[in-house]
C-alpha positions in Angstrom: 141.1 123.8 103.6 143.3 120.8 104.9 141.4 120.9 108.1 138.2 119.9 106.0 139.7 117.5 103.7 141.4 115.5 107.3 137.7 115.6 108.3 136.0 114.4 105.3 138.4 112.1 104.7 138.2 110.6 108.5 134.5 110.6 108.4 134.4 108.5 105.3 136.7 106.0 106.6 134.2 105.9 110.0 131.7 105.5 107.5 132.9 102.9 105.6 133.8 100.8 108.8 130.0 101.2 110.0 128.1 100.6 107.0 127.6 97.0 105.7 129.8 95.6 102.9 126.7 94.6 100.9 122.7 94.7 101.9 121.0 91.6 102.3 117.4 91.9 101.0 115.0 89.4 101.5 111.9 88.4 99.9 108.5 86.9 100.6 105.5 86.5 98.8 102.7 87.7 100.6 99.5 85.3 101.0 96.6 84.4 103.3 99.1 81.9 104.8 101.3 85.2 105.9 98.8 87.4 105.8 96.4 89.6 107.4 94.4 92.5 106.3 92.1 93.9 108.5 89.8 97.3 109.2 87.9 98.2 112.2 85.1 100.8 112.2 82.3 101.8 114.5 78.9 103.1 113.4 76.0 103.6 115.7 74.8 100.3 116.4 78.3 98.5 116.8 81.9 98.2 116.1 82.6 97.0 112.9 86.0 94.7 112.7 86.7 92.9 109.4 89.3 90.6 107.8 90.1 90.4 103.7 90.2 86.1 103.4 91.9 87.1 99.7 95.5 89.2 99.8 98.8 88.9 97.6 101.8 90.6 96.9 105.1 90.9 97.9 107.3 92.3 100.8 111.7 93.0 100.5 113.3 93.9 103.1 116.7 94.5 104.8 117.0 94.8 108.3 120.0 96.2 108.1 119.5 99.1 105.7 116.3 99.3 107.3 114.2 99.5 104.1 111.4 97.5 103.3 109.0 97.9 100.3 105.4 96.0 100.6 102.9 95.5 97.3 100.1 94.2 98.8 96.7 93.5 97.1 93.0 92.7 98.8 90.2 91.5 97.3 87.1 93.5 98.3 84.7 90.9 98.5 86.4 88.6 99.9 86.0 90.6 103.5 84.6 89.2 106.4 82.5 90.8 108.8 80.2 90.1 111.4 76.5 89.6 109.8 75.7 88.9 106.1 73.5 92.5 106.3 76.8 93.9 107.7 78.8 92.6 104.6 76.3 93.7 102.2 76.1 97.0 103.3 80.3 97.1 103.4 80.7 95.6 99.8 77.7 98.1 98.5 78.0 101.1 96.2 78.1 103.1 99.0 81.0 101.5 100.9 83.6 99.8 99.4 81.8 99.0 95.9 83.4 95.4 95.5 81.1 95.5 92.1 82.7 98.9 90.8 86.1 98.5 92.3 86.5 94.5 93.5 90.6 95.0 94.4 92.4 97.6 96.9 96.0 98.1 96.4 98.7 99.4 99.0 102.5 100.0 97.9 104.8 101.7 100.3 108.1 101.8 102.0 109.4 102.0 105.1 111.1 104.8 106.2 113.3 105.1 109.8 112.0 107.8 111.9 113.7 109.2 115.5 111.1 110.3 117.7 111.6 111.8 120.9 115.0 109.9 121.1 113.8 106.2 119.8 114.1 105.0 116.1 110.1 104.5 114.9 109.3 102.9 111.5 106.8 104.2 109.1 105.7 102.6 106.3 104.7 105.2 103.9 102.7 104.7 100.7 99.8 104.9 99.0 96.0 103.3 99.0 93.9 102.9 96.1 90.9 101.6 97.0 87.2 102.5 94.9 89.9 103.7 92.5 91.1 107.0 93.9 94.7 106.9 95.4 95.9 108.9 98.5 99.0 108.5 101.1 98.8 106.7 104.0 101.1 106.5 106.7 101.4 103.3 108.6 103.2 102.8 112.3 105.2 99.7 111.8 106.0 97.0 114.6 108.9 94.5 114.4 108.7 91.9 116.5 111.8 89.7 117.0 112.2 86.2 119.1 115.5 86.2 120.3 117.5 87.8 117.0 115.0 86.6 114.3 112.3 88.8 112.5 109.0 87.2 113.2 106.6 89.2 112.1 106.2 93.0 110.9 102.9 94.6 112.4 101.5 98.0 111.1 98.4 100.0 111.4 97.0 103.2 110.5 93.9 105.4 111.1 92.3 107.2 107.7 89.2 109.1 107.2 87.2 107.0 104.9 85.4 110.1 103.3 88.9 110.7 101.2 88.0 107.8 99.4 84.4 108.6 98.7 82.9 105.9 101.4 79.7 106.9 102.7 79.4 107.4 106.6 75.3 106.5 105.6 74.2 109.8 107.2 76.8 109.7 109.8 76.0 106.7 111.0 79.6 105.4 110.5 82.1 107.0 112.2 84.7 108.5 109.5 87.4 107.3 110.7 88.7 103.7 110.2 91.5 101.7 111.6 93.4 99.4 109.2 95.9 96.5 110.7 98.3 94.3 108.7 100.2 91.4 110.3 102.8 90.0 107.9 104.4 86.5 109.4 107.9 85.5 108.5 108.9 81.9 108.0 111.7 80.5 110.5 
């Protein structure tokens, strides 16, 4: 018994030594400016890479912690894509229904995760887009210059099915790619 109370004791101490006094979360508004929210698809005829010119929300975050929470909000018709057709078709009823459902909505956190020895981040949440929400997983990037935070860099891959899209008689390819790139002032 006084064996395990000398070793808790001594591992809260380490503990306390290691662990920062007080977190120090930062905030930033997400915009356009900061912003960018894109998807990538393939169907038959050719790839399919598009970019929502609307987004807001909010990202906090504490690099020491190593937490983050983003609430991030994309207006559907407000996509770009390569052709007017192609945009027409992607906003339709049978895509992403920007009439029906003109807002997706992400909220997640990030959660540290050792892989095969090295610390990964995932930023794990949920996607409400044509208003049905599922999980998502996303692979998160930080990229530093010298001992700043630059810019935070995730991407995931869903099957677009989930969420009722169409693949327009397999024309599409399922699966999509989804990319944000969030920008941090100096």
């Amino acid at each position: 018994m006084r064996l395990t109370g000398v070793l808790l004791t001594s591992a809260l101490t380490v503990s306390a030594c290691i662990l920062p006094a007080q977190a120090t979360t930062q905030h930033l508004k997400l915009t356009p400016a900061n912003t960018q929210a894109l998807l990538h698809a393939r169907s038959a005829l050719t790839d399919i890479d598009g970019r929502f010119e609307t987004v807001s929300g909010s990202l906090a975050y504490d690099l020491e912690a190593q937490t983050c929470h983003v609430d991030l909000t994309m207006n559907v018709d407000t996509l770009k894509v390569g052709s007017s057709v192609l945009r027409s078709v992607m906003l339709s009823g049978l895509m992403l229904d920007s009439d029906g459902h003109p807002t997706m909505h992400y909220v997640g956190n990030c959660v540290p995760k050792i892989t095969n020895g090295a610390l990964h981040t995932q930023l794990v949440g949920k996607l409400t887009m044509r208003g049905q929400t599922h999980p998502l997983t996303f692979s998160v990037q930080m990229r530093f210059t010298k001992n700043t935070l630059t810019s935070i860099a995730s991407s995931a891959e869903f099957d677009q099915r989930q969420w009722g899209l169409s693949t327009l008689l397999h024309s599409v390819e399922p699966m999509v790619k989804t990319e944000t790139i969030i920008t941090l002032g100096s």
